[in-house]
C-alpha positions as CSV (number, residue, x, y, z in Angstrom):
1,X,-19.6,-8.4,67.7
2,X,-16.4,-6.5,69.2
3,X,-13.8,-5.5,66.8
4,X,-10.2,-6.2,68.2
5,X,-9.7,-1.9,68.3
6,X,-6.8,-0.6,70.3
7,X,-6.5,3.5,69.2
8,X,-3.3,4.6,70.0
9,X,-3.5,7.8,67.5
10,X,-7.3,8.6,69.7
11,X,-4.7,8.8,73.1
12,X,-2.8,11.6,71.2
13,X,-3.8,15.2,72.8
14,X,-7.1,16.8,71.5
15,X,-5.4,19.1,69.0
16,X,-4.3,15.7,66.4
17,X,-8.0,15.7,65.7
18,X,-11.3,16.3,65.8
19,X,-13.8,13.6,67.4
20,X,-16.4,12.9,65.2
21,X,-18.6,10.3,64.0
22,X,-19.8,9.3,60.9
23,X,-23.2,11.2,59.8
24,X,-25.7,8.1,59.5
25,X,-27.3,7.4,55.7
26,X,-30.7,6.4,55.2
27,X,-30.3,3.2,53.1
28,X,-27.3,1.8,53.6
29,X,-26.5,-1.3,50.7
30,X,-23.3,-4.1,50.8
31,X,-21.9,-3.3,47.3
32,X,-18.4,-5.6,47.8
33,X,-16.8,-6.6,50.8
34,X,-13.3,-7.7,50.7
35,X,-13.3,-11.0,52.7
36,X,-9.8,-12.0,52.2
37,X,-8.8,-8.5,53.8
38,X,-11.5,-9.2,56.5
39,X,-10.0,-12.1,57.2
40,X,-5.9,-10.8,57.1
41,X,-7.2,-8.6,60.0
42,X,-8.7,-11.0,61.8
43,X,-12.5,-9.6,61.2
44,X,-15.7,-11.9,60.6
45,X,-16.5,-11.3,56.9
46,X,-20.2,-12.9,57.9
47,X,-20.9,-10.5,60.4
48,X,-19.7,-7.9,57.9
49,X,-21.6,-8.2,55.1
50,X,-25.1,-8.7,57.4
51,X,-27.0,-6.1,58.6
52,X,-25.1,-5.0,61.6
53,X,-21.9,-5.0,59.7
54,X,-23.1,-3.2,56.7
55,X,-24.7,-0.5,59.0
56,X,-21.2,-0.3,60.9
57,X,-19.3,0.0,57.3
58,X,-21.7,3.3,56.0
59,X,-21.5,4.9,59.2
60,X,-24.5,4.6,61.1
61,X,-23.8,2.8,63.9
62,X,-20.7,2.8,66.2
63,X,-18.8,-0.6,67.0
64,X,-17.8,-1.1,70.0
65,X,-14.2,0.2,70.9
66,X,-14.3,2.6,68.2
67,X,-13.4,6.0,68.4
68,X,-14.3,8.1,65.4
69,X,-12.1,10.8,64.6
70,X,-11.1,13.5,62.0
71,X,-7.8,13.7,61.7
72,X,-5.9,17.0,61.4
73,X,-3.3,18.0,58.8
74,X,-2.2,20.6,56.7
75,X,-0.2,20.4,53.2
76,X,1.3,21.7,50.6
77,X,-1.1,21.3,47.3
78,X,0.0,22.0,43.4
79,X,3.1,24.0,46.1
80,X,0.6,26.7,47.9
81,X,0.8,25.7,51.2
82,X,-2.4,25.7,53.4
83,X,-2.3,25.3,56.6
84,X,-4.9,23.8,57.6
85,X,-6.8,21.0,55.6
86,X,-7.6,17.7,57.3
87,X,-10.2,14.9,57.2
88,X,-13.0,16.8,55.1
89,X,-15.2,13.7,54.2
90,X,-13.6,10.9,56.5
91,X,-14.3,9.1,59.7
92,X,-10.9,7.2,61.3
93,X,-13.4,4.7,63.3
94,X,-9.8,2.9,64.8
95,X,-7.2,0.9,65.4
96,X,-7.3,-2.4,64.6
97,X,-4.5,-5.3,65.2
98,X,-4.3,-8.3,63.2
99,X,-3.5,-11.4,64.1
100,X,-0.4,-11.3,63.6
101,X,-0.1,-8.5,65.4
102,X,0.4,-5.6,62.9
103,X,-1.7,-2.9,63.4
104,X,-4.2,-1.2,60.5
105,X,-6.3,1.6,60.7
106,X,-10.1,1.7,59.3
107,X,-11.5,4.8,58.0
108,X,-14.8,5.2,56.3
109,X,-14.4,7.7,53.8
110,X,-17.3,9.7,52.3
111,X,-18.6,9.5,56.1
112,X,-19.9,13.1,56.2
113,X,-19.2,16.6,57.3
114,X,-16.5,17.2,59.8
115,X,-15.0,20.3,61.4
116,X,-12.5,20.2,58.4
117,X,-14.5,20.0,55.4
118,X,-14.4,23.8,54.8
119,X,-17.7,24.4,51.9
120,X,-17.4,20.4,51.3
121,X,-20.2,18.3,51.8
122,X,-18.1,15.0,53.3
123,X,-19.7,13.0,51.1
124,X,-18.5,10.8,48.0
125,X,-20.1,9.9,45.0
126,X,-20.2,6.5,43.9
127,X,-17.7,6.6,41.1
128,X,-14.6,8.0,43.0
129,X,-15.3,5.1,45.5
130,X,-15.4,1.8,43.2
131,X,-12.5,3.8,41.3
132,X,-10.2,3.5,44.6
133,X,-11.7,-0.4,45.8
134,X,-10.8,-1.4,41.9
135,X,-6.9,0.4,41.7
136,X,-6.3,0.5,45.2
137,X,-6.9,-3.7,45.5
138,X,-4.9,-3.8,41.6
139,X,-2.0,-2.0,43.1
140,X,-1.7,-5.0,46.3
141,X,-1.9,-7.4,43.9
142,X,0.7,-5.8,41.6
143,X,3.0,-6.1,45.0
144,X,3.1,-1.9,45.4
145,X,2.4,-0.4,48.9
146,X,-1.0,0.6,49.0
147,X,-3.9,1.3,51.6
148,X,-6.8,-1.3,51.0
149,X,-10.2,-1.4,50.1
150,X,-12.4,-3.2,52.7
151,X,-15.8,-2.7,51.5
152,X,-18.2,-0.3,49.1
153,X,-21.5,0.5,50.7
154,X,-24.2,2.2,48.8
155,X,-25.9,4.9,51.0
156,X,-29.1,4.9,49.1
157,X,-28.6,9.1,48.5
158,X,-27.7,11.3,46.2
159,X,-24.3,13.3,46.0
160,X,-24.8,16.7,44.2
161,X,-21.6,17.0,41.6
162,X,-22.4,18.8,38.5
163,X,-25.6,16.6,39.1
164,X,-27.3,14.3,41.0
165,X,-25.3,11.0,41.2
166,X,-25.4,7.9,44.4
167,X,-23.9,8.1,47.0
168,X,-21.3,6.1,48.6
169,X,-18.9,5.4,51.5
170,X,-15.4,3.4,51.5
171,X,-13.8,1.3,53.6
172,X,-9.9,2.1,53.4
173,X,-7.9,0.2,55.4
174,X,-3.6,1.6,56.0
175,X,-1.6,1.1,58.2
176,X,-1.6,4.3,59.1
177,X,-3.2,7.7,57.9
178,X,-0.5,9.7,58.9
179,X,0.5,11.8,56.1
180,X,3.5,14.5,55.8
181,X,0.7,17.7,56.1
182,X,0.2,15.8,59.5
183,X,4.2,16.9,60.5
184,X,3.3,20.3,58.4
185,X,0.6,21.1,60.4
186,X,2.4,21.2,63.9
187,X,5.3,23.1,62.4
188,X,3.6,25.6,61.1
189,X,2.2,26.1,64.5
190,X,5.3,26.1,66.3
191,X,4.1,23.2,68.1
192,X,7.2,21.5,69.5
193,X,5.2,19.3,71.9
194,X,3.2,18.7,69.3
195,X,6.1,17.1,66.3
196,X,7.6,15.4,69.4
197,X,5.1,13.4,70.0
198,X,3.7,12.5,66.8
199,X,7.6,11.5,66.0
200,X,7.3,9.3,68.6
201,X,4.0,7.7,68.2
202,X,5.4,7.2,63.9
203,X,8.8,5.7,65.1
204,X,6.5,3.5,67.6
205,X,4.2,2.8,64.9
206,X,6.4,2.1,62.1
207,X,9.8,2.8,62.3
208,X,10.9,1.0,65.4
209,X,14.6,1.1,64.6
210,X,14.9,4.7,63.9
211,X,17.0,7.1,66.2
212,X,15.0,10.4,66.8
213,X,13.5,12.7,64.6
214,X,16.8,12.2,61.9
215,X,16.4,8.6,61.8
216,X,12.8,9.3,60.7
217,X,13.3,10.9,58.3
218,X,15.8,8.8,57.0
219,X,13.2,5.9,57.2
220,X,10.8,7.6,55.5
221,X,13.0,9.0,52.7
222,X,13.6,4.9,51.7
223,X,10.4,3.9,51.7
224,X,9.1,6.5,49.3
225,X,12.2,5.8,47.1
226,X,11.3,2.4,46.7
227,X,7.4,3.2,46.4
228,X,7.9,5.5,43.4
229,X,10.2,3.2,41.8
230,X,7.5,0.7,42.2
231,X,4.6,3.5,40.4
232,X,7.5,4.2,38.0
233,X,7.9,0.4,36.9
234,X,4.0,-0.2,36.5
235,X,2.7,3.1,34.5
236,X,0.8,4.3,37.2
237,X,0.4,7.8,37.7
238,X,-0.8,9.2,41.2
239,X,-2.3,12.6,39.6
240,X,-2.1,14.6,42.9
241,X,1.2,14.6,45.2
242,X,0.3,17.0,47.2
243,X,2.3,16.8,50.9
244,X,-1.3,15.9,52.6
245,X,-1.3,13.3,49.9
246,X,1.9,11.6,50.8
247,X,1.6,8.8,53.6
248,X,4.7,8.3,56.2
249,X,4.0,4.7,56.6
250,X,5.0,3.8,52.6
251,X,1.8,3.4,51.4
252,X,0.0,4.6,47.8
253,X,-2.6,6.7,49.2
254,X,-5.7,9.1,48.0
255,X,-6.5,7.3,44.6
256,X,-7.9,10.9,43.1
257,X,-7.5,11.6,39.8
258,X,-5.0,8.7,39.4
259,X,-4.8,6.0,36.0
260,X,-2.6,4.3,34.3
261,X,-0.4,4.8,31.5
262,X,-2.0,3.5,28.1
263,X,0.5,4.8,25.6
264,X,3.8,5.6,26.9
265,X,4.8,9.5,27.0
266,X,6.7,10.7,30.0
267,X,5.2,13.4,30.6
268,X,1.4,11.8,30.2
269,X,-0.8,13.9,32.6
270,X,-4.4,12.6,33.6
271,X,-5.8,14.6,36.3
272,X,-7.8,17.2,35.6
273,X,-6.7,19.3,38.0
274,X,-2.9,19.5,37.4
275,X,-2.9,21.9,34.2
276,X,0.5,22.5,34.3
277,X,1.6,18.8,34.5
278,X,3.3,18.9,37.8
279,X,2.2,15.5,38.9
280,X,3.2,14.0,35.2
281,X,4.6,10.6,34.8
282,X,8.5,11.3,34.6
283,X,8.0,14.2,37.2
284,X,6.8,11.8,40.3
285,X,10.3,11.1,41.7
286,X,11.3,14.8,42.1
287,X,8.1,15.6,43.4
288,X,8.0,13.1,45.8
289,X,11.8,14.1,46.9
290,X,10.3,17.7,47.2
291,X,7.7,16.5,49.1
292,X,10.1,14.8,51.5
293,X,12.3,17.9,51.4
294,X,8.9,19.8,53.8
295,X,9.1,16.7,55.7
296,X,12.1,17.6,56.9
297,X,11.8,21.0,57.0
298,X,9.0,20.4,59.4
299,X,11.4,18.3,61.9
300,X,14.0,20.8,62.1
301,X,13.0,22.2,64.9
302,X,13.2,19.2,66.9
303,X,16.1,17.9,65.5
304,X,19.7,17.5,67.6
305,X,21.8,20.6,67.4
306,X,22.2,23.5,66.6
307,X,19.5,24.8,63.0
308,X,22.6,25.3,60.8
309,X,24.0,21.3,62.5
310,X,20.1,20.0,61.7
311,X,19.9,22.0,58.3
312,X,22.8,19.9,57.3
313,X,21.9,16.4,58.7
314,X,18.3,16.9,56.8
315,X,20.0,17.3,53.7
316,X,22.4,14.8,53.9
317,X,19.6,12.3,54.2
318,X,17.6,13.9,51.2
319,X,20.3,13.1,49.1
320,X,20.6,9.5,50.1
321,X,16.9,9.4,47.8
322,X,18.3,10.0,44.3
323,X,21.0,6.9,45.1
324,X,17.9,4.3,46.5
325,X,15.4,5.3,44.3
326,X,17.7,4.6,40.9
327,X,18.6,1.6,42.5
328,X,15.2,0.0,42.9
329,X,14.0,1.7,39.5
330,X,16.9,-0.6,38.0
331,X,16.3,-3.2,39.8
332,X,12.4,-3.6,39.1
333,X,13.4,-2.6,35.1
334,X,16.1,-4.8,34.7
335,X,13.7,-7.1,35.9
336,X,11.1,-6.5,33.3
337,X,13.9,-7.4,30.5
338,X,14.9,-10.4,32.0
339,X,18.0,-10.0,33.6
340,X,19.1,-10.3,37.3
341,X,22.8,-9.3,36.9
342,X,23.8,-5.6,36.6
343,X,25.7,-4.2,34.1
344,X,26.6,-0.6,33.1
345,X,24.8,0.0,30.3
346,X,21.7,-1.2,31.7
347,X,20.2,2.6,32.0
348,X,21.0,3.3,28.5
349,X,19.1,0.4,27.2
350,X,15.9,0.7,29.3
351,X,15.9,4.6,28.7
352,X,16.1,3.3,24.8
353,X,13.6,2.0,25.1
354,X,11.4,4.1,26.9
355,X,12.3,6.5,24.3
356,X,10.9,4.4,21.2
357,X,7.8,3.7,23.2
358,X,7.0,7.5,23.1
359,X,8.3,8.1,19.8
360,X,6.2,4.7,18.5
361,X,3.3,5.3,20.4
362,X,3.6,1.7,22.3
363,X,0.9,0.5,25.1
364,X,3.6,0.4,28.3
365,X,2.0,-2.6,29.5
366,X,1.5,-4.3,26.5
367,X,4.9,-3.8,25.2
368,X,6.6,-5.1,28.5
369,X,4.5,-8.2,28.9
370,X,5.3,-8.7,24.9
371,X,8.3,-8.7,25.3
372,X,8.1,-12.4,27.3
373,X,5.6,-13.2,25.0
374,X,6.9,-12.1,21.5
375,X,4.3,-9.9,20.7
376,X,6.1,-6.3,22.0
377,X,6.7,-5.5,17.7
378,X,3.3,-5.1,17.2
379,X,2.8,-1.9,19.6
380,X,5.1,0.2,17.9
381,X,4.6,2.4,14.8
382,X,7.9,2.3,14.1
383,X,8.9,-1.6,13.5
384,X,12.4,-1.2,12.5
385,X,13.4,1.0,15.0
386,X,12.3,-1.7,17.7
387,X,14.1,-4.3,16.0
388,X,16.8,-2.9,16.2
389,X,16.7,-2.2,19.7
390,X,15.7,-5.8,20.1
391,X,18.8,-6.6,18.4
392,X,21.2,-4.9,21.5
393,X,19.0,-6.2,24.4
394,X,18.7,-9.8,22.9
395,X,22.7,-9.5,23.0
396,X,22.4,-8.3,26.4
397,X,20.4,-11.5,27.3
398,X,23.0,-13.7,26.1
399,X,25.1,-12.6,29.1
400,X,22.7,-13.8,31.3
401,X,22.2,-17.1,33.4
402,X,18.6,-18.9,34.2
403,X,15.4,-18.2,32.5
404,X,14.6,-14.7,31.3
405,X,10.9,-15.3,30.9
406,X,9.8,-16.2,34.2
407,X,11.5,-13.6,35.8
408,X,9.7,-11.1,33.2
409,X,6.5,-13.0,33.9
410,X,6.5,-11.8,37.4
411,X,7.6,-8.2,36.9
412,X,5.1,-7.6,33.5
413,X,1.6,-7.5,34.7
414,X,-0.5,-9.4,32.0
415,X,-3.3,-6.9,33.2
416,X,-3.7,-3.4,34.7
417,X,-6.7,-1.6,35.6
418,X,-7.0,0.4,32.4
419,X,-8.7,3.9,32.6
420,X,-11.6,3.4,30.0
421,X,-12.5,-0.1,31.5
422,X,-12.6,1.9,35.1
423,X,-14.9,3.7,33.5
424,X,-17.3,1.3,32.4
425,X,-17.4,-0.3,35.4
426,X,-19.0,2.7,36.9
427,X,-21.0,3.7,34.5
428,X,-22.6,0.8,34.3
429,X,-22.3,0.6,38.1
430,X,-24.4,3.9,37.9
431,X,-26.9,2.2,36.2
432,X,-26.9,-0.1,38.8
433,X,-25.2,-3.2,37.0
434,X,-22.1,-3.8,39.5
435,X,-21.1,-6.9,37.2
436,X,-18.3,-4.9,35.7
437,X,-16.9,-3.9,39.0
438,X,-17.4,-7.3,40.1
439,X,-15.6,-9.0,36.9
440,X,-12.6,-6.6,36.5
441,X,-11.9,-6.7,40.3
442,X,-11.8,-10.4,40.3
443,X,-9.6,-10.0,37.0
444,X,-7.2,-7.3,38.7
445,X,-6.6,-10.2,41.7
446,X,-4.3,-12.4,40.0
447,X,-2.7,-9.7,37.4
448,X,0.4,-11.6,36.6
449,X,-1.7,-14.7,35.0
450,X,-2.8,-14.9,31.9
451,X,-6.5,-16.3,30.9
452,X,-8.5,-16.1,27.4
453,X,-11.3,-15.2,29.1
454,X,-10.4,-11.6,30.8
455,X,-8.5,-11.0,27.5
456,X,-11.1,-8.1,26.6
457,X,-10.5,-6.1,29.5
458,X,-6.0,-5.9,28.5
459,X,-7.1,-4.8,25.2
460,X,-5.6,-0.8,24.4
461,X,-8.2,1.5,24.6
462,X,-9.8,2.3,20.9
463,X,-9.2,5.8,19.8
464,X,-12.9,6.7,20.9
465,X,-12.4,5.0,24.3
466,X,-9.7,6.6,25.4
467,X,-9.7,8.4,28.7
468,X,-7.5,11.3,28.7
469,X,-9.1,13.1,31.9
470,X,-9.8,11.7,35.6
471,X,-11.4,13.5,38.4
472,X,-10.9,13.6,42.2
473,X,-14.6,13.1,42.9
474,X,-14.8,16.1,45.7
């Protein structure tokens, strides 16, 4: 079969990336394929899941019109910046474009050893794998920008972690893998040529509209407002905003060390690896603004004008993200109490809440979705106090016009992908019982819906379930 590639990031000069192809496995196994995604980019989900396909998707043979690649980047991680980091354990096989024309890239990730994996071993473990298919496919259906999960193979070896543990290789689909560190790795080179024409080829790719290296900027400045607003109004916590972790295109990417909230605390930290809470809950929008602050540092040079003239510009459009990203974080909050029309004391009542929910130890998803359903009371310690609360947002309500329920029906997810039910899904997966995975993907499709059936898996965890730590999985 021929695979509709078109690689306009392989026709970039040889220092973008490394050419590279998977390293082969020795038994590779289908564990999901995603065949409505298959089919959205215009790929034959038959011919996927059979032998040839499955032996494409782990790595060990070469479609035609592919050109594997490791992609080079540098970035800023936890603040150090390193400058040079780059696809460690990930193959960029190509281009792809859909139907309808829009164009996707497909990586397999835990492909192998590249020329940037450093003392890494390329490879990924099964549990970091079914972790990104399961929130990674969650977050699309929750309506946040996210790269996709194609397909989970099973490599039939063993990872070495703090043990022996399978092996596995992801198929992640985005519609691009251009990441800030890409811009940072250029600059730090001095490589004018270099930020010109990866500025180009982004603007090409997904900013058509945008004038020059400013106008970039500027583009992606409101696209990551918007996408943390999004995080912001469904709990989820990225875990590791590092600049090579942040995607130009809009997209969620790198699902790490990443959960969702259970009980609400703003500065809830889950990753393991962020001991000073850098990457916590309420800090995500300042992070990403710093994020997008070496962004443009990194397009300075190529800027119009003189460096005091482009200094200035850049700064001007970082402060245009404070003013988007409130107004989308209102806009999806409001949302979630019911009400369309904006008032002035909006802020104050969803903060007041937020603030009870810490204090009362509430379940954030639980306590928005209750609020539609009646049932928001019962998550708090402190009954009264969200009574009374109640009291001023029921009064706020009465202002409104239309239905306040559907509107909160399709802005409170009924279900999330909770960490401790993550968990059992690969454990058990482990164990080599995939019907976990299998029933809380299918759950996660349609999150908005309510059904007895999958009523288990919305359920807080129990003290003793609780996950308080996630790992990154390298």
């Amino acid at each position: 079969m021929t695979l509709p590639f078109d690689n306009s990031y392989a026709r970039l000069p040889d220092r973008f990336f490394a050419l590279q192809p998977a390293t082969p496995v020795s038994a590779p196994r289908l564990i999901r394929l995603n065949r409505p995604l298959a089919e959205r980019l215009g790929l034959n989900a038959d011919w996927l899941s059979g032998p040839e396909g499955v032996a494409a998707l782990a790595g060990n043979t070469v479609p035609e019109g592919a050109e594997p690649l490791a992609m080079a980047y540098a970035g800023h991680q936890f603040g150090g910046f390193v400058p040079q980091l780059g696809d460690g354990r990930a193959v960029l096989l190509g281009e792809v474009v859909a139907p309808d024309g829009a164009r996707f890239d497909i990586q397999l990730k835990g492909a192998g050893r590249t020329p940037f994996s450093r003392m890494g071993d390329g490879r990924a473990w099964l549990g970091p794998v079914l972790r990104e298919y399961i929130v990674s496919e969650a977050m699309a259906a929750l309506g946040v920008p996210t790269t996709r999960a194609l397909a989970a193979v099973a490599t039939g070896e063993p990872v070495y972690r703090e043990g022996a543990l399978p092996g596995a290789v992801l198929t992640r689909i985005a519609a691009s893998h251009i990441r800030v560190g890409t811009f940072q790795f250029f600059a730090a080179r001095r490589d004018e040529e270099a930020l010109r024409l990866l500025t180009e080829h982004v603007i090409a790719r997904h900013y058509p509209g945008a004038a020059g290296p400013l106008g970039l900027l500027k583009g992606v400045i409101e696209r990551q407002a918007r996408l943390i607003a999004r995080w912001m109004s469904v709990g989820f916590i990225h875990g590791v905003m590092n600049t090579d972790n942040m995607a130009v295109s809009g997209e969620t990417i790198d699902y790490g060390p990443c959960a969702f909230l259970d009980t609400y605390h703003p500065r809830k930290v889950f990753s393991s690896i962020d001991r000073q809470g850098r990457y916590a809950y309420a800090n995500q929008p300042q992070i990403a603004l710093w994020n997008l602050a070496q962004l443009g540092t990194s397009l300075l040079a190529i800027m119009d004008g003189t460096e005091d003239a482009a200094v200035e510009a850049a700064e001007d459009a970082l402060g245009g993200f404070a003013p988007i990203y409130q107004a989308e974080y209102l806009r999806l909050f409001r949302a979630k109490l019911g009400l369309r029309a904006a008032e002035d004391g909006d802020l104050d009542l969803i903060q007041s809440l937020l603030t009870l929910m810490a204090e009362g130890e509430a379940d954030f998803t639980r306590t928005f979705r209750g609020l539609t359903d009646g049932t928001a009371r019962d998550e708090f310690t402190d009954r009264e106090a969200f009574d009374r609360w109640a009291e001023l947002w029921q009064a706020r309500l009465s202002r409104e016009t239309g239905d306040p329920a559907e509107l909160m029906r399709g802005a409170n997810p009924w279900i999330i992908p909770r960490n401790h039910r993550v968990e059992e899904a690969i454990a058990a997966a482990v164990a080599e019982d995939y019907a976990p995975f299998e029933r809380l993907t299918d759950a996660l499709a349609d999150p908005f819906t309510a059904r007895s059936d999958d009523a288990d898996l919305t359920r807080a965890p129990l003290k003793e379930e609780a996950v308080h730590l996630t790992f990154c999985g390298t």
